[in-house]
N, C-alpha and C positions, 0 to 999 in steps of 0.2 A: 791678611787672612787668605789669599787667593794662593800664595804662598809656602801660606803654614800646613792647607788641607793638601797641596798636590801630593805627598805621600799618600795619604789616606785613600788616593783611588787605587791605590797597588793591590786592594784585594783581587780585583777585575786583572790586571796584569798576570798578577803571581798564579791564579787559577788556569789562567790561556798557556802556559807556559813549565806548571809543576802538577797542575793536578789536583792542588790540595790549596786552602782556605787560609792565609797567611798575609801578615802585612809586612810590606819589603824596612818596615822599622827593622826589622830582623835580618833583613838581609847581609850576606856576605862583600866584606868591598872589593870582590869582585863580579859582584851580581850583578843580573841584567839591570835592575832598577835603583843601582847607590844613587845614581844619578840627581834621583828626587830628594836625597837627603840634603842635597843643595836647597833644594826649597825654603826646611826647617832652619839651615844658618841663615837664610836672606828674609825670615819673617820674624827668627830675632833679633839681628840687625836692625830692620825695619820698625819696630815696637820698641826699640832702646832709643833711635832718633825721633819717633812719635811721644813717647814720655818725657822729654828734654825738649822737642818743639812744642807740646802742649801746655809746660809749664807747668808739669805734676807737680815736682820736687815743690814748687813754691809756692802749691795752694795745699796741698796735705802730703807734708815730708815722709809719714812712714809707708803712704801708697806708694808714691815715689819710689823711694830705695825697693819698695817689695817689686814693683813692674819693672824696674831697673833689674832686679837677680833675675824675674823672670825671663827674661829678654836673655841675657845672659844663657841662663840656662838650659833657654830651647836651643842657641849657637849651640854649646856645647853636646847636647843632644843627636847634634847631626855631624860630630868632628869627630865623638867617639862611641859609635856604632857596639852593640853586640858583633864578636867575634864567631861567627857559627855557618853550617854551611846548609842551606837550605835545599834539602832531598826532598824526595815525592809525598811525604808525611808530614816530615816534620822539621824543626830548625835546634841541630846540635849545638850545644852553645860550648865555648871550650873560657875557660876562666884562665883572665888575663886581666892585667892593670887595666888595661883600656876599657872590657866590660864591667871592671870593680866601678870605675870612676861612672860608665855611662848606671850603672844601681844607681850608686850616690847622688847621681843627679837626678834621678828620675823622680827617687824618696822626696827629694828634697825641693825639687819642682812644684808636684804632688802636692804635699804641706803647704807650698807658701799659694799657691793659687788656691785650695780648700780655704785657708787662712782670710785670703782676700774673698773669696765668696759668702764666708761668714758671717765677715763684718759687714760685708753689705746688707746681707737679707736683713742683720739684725737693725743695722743702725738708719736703712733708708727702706728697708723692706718692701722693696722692689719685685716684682715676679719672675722677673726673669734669675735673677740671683737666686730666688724660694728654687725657679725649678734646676738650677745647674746645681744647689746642694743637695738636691734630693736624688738629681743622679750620681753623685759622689757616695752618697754613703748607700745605694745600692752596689752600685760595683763595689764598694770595701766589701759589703756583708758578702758578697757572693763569692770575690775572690779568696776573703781568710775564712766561708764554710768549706770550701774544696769542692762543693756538689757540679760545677758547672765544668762541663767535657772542655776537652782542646777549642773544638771547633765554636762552643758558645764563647769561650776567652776570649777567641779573636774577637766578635763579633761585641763583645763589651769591651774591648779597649778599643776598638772603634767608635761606638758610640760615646766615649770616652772623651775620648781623644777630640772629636768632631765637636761635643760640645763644650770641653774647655775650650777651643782656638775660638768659636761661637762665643761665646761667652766674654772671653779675653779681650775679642774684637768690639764689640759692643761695650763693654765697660769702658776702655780707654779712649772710646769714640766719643762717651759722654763729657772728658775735657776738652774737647776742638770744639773750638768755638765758629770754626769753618763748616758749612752745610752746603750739600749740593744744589747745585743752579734749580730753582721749582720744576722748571721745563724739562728738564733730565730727570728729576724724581717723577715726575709727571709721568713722565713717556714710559719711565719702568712701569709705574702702576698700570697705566692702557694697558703693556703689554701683559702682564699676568692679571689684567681681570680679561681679556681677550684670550689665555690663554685657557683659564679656568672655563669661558664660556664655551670655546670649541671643544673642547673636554669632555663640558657637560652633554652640548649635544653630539659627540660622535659616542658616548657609553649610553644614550637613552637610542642610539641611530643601533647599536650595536646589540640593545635587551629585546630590541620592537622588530628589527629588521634582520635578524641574524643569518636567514638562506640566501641572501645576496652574494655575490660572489667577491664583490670587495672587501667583503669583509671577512677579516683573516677567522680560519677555524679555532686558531690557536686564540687568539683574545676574545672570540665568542666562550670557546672553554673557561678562558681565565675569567671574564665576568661575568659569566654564566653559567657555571659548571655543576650547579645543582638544579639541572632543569627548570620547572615550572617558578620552585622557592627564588631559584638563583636569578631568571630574569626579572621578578617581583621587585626583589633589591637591588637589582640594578639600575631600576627605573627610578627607584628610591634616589640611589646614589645621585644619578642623573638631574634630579628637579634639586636634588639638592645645591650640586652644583652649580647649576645656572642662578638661585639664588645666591649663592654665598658669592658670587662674580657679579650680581650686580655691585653688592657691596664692598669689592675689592675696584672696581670702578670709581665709585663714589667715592673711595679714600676713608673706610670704618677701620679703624685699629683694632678689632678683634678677626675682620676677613684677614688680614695679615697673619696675626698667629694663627687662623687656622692653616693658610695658604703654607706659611713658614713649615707649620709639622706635616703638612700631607707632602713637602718636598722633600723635609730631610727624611722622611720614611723612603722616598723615592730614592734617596741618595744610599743609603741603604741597604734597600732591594735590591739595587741595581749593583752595586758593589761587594756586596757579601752574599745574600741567598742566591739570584742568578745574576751573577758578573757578568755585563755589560759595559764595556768603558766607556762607549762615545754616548750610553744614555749617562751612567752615573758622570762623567763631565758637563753633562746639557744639565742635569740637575743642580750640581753644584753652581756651576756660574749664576743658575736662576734661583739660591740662596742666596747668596754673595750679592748681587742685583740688589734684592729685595732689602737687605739689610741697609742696602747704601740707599735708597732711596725711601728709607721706613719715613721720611719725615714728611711727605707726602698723604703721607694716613691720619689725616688731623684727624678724623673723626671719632668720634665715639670712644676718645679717649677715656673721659670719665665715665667708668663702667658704673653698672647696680651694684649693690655689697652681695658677696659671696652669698648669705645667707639668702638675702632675696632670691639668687640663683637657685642656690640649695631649698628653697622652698616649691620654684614652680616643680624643679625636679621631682621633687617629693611627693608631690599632689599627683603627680601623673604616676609614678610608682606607687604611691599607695592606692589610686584609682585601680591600678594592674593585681595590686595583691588581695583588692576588695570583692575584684570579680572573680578570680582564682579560689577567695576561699566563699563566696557563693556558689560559684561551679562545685565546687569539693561538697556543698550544703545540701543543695539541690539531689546529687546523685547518691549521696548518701541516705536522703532522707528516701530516694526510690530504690534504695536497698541494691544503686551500681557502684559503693564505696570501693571494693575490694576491685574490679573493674576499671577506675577510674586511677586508682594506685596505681594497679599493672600498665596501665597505658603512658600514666605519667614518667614512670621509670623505664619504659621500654621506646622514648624518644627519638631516639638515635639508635636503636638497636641495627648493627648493620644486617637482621635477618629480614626486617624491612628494606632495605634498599630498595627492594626492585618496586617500591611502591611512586618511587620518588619519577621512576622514568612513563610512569604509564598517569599521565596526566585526567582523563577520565573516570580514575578510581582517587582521585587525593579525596574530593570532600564524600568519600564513603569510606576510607580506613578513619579510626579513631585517632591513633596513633599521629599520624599524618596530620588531622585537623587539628588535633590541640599541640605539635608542635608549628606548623602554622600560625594557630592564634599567637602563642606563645610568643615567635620571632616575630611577628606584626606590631605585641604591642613594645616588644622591645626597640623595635625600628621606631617606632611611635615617639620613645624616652629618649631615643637619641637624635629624633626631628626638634622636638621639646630642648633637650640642651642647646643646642644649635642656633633657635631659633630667640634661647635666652642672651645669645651673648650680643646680639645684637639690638638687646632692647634697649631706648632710650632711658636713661636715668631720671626718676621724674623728682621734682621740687618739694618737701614735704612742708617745711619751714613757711610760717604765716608773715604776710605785710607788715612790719614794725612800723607803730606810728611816730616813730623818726626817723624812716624814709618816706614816711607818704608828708612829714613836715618841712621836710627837707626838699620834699619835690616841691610843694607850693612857696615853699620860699626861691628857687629856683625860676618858675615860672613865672614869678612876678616879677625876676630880671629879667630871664631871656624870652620870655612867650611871646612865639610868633604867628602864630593860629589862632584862632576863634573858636576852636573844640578842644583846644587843648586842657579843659575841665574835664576831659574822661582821660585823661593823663592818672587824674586822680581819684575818679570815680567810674564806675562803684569799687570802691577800696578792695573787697574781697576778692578781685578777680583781675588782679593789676602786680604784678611784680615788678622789681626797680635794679637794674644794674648802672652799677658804677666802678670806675677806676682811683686809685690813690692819685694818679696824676692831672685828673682832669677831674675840672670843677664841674660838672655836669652828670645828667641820668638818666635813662631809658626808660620808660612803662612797656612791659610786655606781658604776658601769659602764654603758659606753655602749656598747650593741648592735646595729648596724643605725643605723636613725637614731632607736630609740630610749633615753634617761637612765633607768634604772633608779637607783634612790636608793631606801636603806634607811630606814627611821621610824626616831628622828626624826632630826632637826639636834641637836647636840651641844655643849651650850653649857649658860650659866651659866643664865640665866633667858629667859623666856619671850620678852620682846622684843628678846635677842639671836638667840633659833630663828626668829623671825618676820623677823627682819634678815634671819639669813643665808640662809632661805630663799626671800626674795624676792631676792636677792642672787643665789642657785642658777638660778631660775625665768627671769633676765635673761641670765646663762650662759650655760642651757640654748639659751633660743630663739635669740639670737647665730648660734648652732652650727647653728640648723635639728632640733635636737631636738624630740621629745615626751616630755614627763615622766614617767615613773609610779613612783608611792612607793607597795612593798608592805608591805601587812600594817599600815595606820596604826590605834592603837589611840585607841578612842571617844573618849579623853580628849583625844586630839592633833586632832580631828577640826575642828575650828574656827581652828588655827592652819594646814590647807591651804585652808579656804576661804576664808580673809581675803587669801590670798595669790591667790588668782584661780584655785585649780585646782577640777576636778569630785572630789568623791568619790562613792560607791556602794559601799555593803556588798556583801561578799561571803562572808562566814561569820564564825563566831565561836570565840573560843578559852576553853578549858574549864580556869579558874582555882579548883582548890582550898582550901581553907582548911587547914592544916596542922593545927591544936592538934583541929577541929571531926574532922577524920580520925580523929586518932589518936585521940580520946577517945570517939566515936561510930561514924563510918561502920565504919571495919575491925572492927566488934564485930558488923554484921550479916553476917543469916546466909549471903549470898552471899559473902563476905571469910571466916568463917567457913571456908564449903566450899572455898575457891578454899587455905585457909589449909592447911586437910587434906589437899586433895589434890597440894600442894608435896612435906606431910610422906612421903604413903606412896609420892612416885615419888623419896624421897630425895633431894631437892632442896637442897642448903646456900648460904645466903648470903653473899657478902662484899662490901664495900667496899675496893677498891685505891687506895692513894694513889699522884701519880707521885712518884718518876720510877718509870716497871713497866720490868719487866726483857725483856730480847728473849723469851724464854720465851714471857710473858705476852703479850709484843704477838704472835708466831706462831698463839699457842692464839686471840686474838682473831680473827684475820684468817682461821681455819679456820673458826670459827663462821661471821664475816661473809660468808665466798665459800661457804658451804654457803647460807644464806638468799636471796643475791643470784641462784642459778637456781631461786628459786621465780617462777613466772610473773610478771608488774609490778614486781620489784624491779628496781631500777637505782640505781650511784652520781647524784647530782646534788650542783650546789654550786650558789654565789652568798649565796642565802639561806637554804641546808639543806646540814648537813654529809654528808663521806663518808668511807670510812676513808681515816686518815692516822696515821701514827705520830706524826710531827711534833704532831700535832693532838692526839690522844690524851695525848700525855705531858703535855701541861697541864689534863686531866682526871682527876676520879677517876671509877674504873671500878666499876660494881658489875655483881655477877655472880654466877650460878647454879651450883655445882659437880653434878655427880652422883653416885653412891656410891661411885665409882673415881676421883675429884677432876677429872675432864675438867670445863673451862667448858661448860655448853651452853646458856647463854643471858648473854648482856650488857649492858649503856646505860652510856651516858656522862653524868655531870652537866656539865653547861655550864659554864663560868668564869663566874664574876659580876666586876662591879667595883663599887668605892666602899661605896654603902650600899643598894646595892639588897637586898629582904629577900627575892624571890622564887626558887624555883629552877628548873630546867626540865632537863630531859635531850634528846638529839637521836639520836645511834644507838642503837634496840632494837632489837636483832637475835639470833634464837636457831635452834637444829639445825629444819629441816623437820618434824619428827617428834616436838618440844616445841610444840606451840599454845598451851598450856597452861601455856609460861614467860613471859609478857608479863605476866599478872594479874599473877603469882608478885612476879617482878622489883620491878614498880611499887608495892606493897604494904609490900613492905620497904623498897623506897629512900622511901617516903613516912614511913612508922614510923622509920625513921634518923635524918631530919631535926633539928634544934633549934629548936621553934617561936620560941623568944626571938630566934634568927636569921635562920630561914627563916618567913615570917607564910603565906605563899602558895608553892604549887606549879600550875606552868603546864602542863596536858598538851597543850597546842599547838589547830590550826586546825582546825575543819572547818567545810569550802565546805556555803554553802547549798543545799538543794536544786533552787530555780528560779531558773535566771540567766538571762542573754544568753548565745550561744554561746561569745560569746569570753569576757567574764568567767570562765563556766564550766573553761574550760580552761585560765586562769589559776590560779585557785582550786583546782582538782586536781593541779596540780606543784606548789602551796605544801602541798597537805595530801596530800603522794605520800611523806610520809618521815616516820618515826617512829614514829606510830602507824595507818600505812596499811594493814597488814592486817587489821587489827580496828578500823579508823578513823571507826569509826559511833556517829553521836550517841548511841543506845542504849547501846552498851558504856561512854562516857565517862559517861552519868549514872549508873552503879555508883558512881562516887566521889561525887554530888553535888555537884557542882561551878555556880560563878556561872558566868554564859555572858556573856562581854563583844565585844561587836563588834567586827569587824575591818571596816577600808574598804581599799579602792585610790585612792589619787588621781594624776588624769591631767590632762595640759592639755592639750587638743583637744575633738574630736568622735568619733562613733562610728566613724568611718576611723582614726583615731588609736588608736581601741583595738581595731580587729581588726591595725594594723600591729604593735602591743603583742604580740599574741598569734602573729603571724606569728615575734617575734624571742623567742619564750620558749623553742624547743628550745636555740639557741646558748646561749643565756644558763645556763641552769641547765645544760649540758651538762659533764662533767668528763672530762680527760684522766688515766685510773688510770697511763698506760704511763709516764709521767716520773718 
């Protein structure tokens, strides 16, 4: 490619040198620039040996032979030159076999690469083939109406030109199976989302700051040549840009196309309106770059459908035409119809001009303010598009109850947790990925634009969690997601870093030992007292198995709406249960009676599956006026246990004391439920218990984990009313 364009900068050559607007295609061979027509033989050369090393011919023969003539034919492109001699106007052509044969090739070029762009759009309808056909049969329409001057020709067999070799180069790059080193694609993308961003702030350095003296009068003109309007959109420009550079940072597949068309517009500019060679060279190379290193842009591959685009558009453009024809309503109705016409038509009248430079009179001419409004909200529609292309794709398709059957058959092999029952519940708010090649499946929910995924991956052995997790992580970004898997425990801690994501602890969970309980701890004298003081407020215990009877589920549910208006209580789900009867009946329930058998305090042990030995409970919840049933409760249900089955007891999270902010308030809706009223490290070391880490892992930056924390009220939010 780097190659096939070096002609293509000769508009910027031929201009320094003749005067006049011409590509040295034209040139005479004894012109300053035949030189470049070496280029065209040595890039099809190069595209004859790349369709023969890639293996065309033997995975689709008639591509093959077609990229083979093409190859061919741009050689001959550059052997047999137009014969004509390039004066201060124009290029004489004098007809000769040599120019017969360079038509015939050209016609015939033309065809078969149209031909090949066809079949693509149609049969893989691809976008980039949509747009290289759509510049094809513009330039036909233009060339065989006649309406376009000399000087527009060039300028369309240029962009011609530039995007079949584009085009050409990308297609046949799609057989190599060879991709660039990541750290080389990497390093391209730093360099053009760093490029974009000093961009953005030297054109907002340049709308805000323009009587500085570094800064050139001439680029104050060019990005700000309409006064007040002009520095307005420049600032526009400006914010824009540093957004659209984060996400050419991050690696979003649509910050590339836009970054790709604002270059080749540069390459362009710089080449045909004002030739510039060493800018239109710096451009080019930073196509060429970009292209070779697109594969770096994982993200946000899988865009929204057209139509959803075309809707937000819409919204906002018929919001613009709603107020327009209010405006029209309003002044009509105060009988300024005729007034409001005149103004609308006279937007641009250059009689106005001089309204444009005396910034003090804009919001007192009419004129002035409603072509103002006018470019405001159009500025607005194209923040609005923009801001579309990089909207996450969201999930519309509901939980099949043959993956959520398929997960609990799953986890009754591989379950390694003692929570891994919200793997599968609450069903409505749990999605399931999996691969063809691995026997295993993720529970996640996507919020916002951010993947919430439960610890861990669910599967047989460690290099198929590692599979399917990198497998998830490819998903994710696809989607335009950011990752975060809560509560990953120490031990899984090394299979999210191999996978490329960040972890950072965030509190730890307070794992009992069950036999060391029973046979020690509950015998000191704090368990002791707590044990007394069960006895003399007549405290009795039970364990319920299901199925419980409606009875039992009503007495529950009085208990739990009496606790739920003590100050910070609230239902939550996701990754923390709430009542549900549904839910409960696959639990056993233990429970506090009083001396008149009323429940007044409860928990629920968790479902386990397979051979996990640990147990954990999730709602403890008791009457306002019991504080004193939470020790009680937990005491018994730990003494209940059968260490030969249960080895450990889990009494859940508590967030560290010093975090980030947003971590922090992560970390407090994971440890908002269960033992949150008395949820302090002090109270949990009455059990003695091991403290084992808990981390978060994210894939981003610290933007990524405050957008994390922006989408944690939806997320954990539950609907009691259904």
């Amino acid at each position: 490619m780097v190659l096939g364009v070096t002609w293509l900068l000769a508009p910027a050559l031929a201009h320094e040198h003749y005067g006049s607007l011409q590509l040295i295609s034209s040139e005479a061979a004894s012109g300053i620039g035949i030189w470049y027509r070496l280029g065209d033989i040595a890039a099809g050369l190069l595209l004859l040996l790349a369709v023969l090393r890639f293996g065309v011919l033997r995975r689709t023969k008639y591509v093959g032979w077609a990229l083979l003539a093409v190859a061919i034919l741009s050689a001959i492109d550059g052997i047999f030159p137009d014969v004509c001699y390039l004066g201060h106007e124009s290029c004489s052509v004098t007809a000769t076999v040599l120019s017969a044969v360079h038509d015939v090739e050209t016609v015939i070029l033309a065809g078969v690469v149209a031909l090949l762009s066809i079949t693509d759009a149609v049969k893989r309808k691809r976008l980039a083939s949509y747009g290289f056909v759509a510049v094809q049969l513009l330039a036909a329409l233009l060339v065989v109406s006649g309406f376009a001057s000399q000087q527009f020709r060039v300028v369309l067999q240029y962009v011609y030109a530039f995007s079949a070799i584009a085009w050409l180069a990308w297609y046949v790059d799609g057989y190599n199976s060879f991709r660039p080193a990541a750290r080389s694609a990497k390093t391209i993308r730093r360099v053009a989302g760093i490029w974009v961003l000093v961009a953005g702030v030297a054109t907002l350095v340049v709308a805000l700051l323009p009587h500085l003296d570094f800064v050139s009068r001439e680029v104050v003109q060019r990005l700000a040549h309409d006064g007040f309007r002009g520095e307005q959109y420049t600032i526009v420009a400006g914010v824009l840009m540093l957004y659209i550079s984060r996400h050419v940072l991050r690696g979003e597949r649509p910050a590339l196309w836009l970054v790709l068309g604002v270059v080749l517009w540069q390459i362009v500019h710089y080449s045909l309106i004002t030739p510039t060679l060493y800018a239109a060279v710096f451009y080019t190379v930073m196509f060429i770059a970009l292209l070779y290193g697109r594969a770096s842009f994982d993200r946000n591959v899988v865009q929204p459908s057209w139509a959803g685009r075309l809707r937000d558009v819409a919204t906002v453009f018929g919001g613009i035409l709603a107020a327009l024809l209010l405006v029209f309503a309003l002044e009509t109705a105060l009988g300024h119809g005729s007034r409001f016409t005149h103004d609308l038509t006279h937007l641009y009248d250059t009689s106005h001009q001089e309204v444009r430079s005396h910034e003090e009179h804009i919001q007192e001419h009419t004129e002035a303010r409603l072509r103002l409004s006018l470019e405001t909200l159009v500025a607005s529609l194209g923040v609005i598009t923009v801001w579309s292309l990089f909207r996450p794709r969201s999930l519309s398709s509901q939980t099949s109850n043959q993956d959520v059957e398929r997960m609990r058959e799953l986890l009754g092999r591989y379950s390694q947790n003692s929570e891994d029952y919200f793997k599968l519940w609450p069903t409505e708010q749990k999605r399931y990925f999996s691969v063809p090649e691995v026997n295993g499946m993720i529970a996640y929910r996507v919020q916002g634009s951010v993947a919430f995924m439960m610890a861990d991956p669910v599967a047989a052995t460690k290099p198929a969690r590692a599979k399917l997790l990198n497998q998830f992580k490819v998903f994710a970004r696809q989607h335009g997601w950011v990752i975060c898997t809560l509560l990953v425990p120490d031990a899984s801690r090394a299979l999210y870093e191999k996978a490329g994501l960040r972890t950072m602890q965030i509190g730890s969970s307070a794992v009992i030992s069950v036999e060391d309980f029973q046979a020690q701890t509950a015998r000191d004298k704090w368990w002791r007292w707590q044990r007394n003081r069960a006895r003399k407020a007549g405290w009795v215990y039970e364990a319920l198995q299901p199925p419980h009877s409606k009875e039992t589920v009503a007495n529950l549910r009085k208990v739990s709406d009496a606790w739920l208006t003590r100050e910070g209580h609230q239902e939550e789900g996701f990754a923390l249960g709430y009542f549900d009867e549904g839910y409960l009946q696959e639990c056993v329930i233990h429970v506090l009676r009083d001396e008149s058998g009323e429940i007044v305090a409860f928990a629920n042990q968790m479902p386990t599956f397979g051979n996990v030995s640990q147990a954990t409970v999730d709602l403890i919840r008791f009457q306002p006026d019991m504080n004193g049933a939470m020790p009680a409760v937990l005491l018994h249900i730990i003494e209940s246990l059968d260490p030969a089955v249960h080895k450990t007891f889990d009494l859940g999270f508590v967030p560290l004391a010093r975090m980030d902010s947003n971590l922090a308030q992560l970390a407090r809706r994971l440890g908002n439920s269960r033992f949150a009223s008395a949820g302090l490290e002090q109270f949990k070391n009455k059990f003695k218990p091991n403290w084992e880490r808990n981390y978060v892992a994210y894939d981003g930056d610290l933007i990524d984990l405050a957008r994390v924390a922006t989408n944690l009220e939806k997320l954990f939010a539950v609907d009691t009313q259904k």
